[in-house]
C-alpha positions, 0 to 999 in steps of 0.5 A, a space after each residue: 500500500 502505498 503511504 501518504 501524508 496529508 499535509 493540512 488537515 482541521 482536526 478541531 473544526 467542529 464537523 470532527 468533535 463527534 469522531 476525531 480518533 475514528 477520523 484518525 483510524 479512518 486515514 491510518 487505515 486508508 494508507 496514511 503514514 502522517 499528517 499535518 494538523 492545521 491552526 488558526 490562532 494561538 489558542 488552537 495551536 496551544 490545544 494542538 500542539 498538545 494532542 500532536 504529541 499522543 502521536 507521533 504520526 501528528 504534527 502541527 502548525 501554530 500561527 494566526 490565520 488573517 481572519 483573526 489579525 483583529 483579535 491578537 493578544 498583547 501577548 500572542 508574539 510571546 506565545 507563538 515563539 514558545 510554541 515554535 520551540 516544540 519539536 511537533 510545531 513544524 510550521 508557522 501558520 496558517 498565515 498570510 493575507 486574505 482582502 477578499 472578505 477583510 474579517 480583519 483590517 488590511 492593515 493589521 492582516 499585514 502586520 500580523 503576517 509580517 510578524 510571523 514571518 520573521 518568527 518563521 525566520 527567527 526560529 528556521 520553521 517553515 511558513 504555511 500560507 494562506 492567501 486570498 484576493 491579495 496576491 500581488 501584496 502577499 508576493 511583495 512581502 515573501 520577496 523580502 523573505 526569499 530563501 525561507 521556506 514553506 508551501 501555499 496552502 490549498 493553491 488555487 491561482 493560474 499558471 502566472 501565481 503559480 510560477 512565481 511562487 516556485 521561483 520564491 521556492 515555495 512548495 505548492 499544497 494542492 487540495 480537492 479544489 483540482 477535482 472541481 473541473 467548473 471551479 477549478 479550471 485555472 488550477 487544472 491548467 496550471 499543474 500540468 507546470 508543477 514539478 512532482 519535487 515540488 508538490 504538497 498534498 493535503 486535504 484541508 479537511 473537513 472542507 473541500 471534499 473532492 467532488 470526482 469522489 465516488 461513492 460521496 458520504 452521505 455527510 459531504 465532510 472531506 476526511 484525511 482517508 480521501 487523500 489518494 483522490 486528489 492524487 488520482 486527479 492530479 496523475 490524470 492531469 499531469 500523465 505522473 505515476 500514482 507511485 511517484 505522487 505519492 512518493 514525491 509528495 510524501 518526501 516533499 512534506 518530509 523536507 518542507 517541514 524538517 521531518 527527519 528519517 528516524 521520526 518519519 520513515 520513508 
């Protein structure tokens, strides 16, 4: 069976409270050897970073998503740079900028980004970005940063966003938005550009179910076990080998986010 690892996964979204260990024995069983838990603020990075270590199949983010800019702490830096101390905490996020529905202030999704990049810098973690309707600021502020790395989460661009982001070094994090052929048609263009050395795979479960999944779930919840539909979609775009999807995509995690051998076997 070949192994996976889902790196993006919302494992405290409510549509989980009910089931999250059976969601766990679901993707184990369904060839998942890893996955990478997502956060939002810094409470839920606390609340994760503390579960990722009941197993070390889990890792976690820790970071504060541009919707939540307004609400920070006067403590939050403080907090988010212990957090990044802990061997679980592989990545900073998810951050970024997102003007397309502005829950928080331009300015303050700004600084808070800006922030968290220089702890990913400071701490030499990996950046999970979040962006929406703001690619040309968010680009202009990871030029400042080149050479740092990290993966744009759930990306969702055309071919232009997508090879700027691989000339900045970036890892592409590819989600069921490619199984949408009516929604998705910019990104189904623009794999066919994206070099398997480069490729994230990750559910960003419960949301974006794949929609070529066949049978669907009667609850339409993405789950961490349906990982392997976005790879069938992505070796029919893109003429690559199932094997070599999953193979890249789980080392590319393994790299990305400093996974060593001896904690994640190959």
């Amino acid at each position: 069976m070949k192994a996976w690892f889902d790196a993006g996964i919302n494992l405290f979204n409510p549509r989980f409270s009910l089931d999250r260990e059976q969601v766990l024995a679901n993707a184990w069983h369904h060839g998942l050897s890893g996955m990478l838990l997502i956060s939002s603020d810094i409470e839920e990075s606390e609340l994760q970073q503390a579960y990722a270590l009941s197993d070390p199949r889990l890792y976690c983010t820790a970071g504060v998503h541009p919707h939540q800019a307004d609400q920070v702490q006067a403590d939050w830096i403080c907090r988010l740079s212990s957090l990044l101390q802990h061997p679980s905490v592989v990545a900073v996020g998810e951050c970024g900028l997102d003007f397309n529905r502005n829950f928080s202030t331009p300015q303050n999704q700004i600084q808070v980004f800006e922030a968290q990049l220089q702890l990913a810098s400071e701490h030499n973690k990996a950046i999970y970005l979040h962006e929406r309707d703001a690619f040309t600021t968010q680009y202009q502020m990871l030029q400042r940063y080149q050479g740092l790395a990290g993966v744009a989460h759930c990306f969702t661009g055309d071919k232009a966003q997508l090879k700027a982001y691989l000339d900045l070094g970036l890892y592409i994090g590819i989600t069921g938005w490619l199984c949408d052929e009516k929604r998705g048609q910019s990104l189904r263009e623009a794999v066919r550009y994206l070099p398997l050395d480069r490729l994230i795979l990750e559910t960003d479960a419960p949301f974006l179910l794949p929609k070529t999944l066949v049978p669907k779930p009667k609850s339409s919840r993405n789950e961490p076990a349906y990982l392997s539909e976005i790879a069938i979609q992505f070796a029919s775009l893109t003429g690559y080998s199932l094997d070599d999807i999953a193979a890249y995509s789980r080392k590319n995690s393994q790299v990305l986010f400093q996974i060593t051998a001896d904690e994640y076997p190959l």
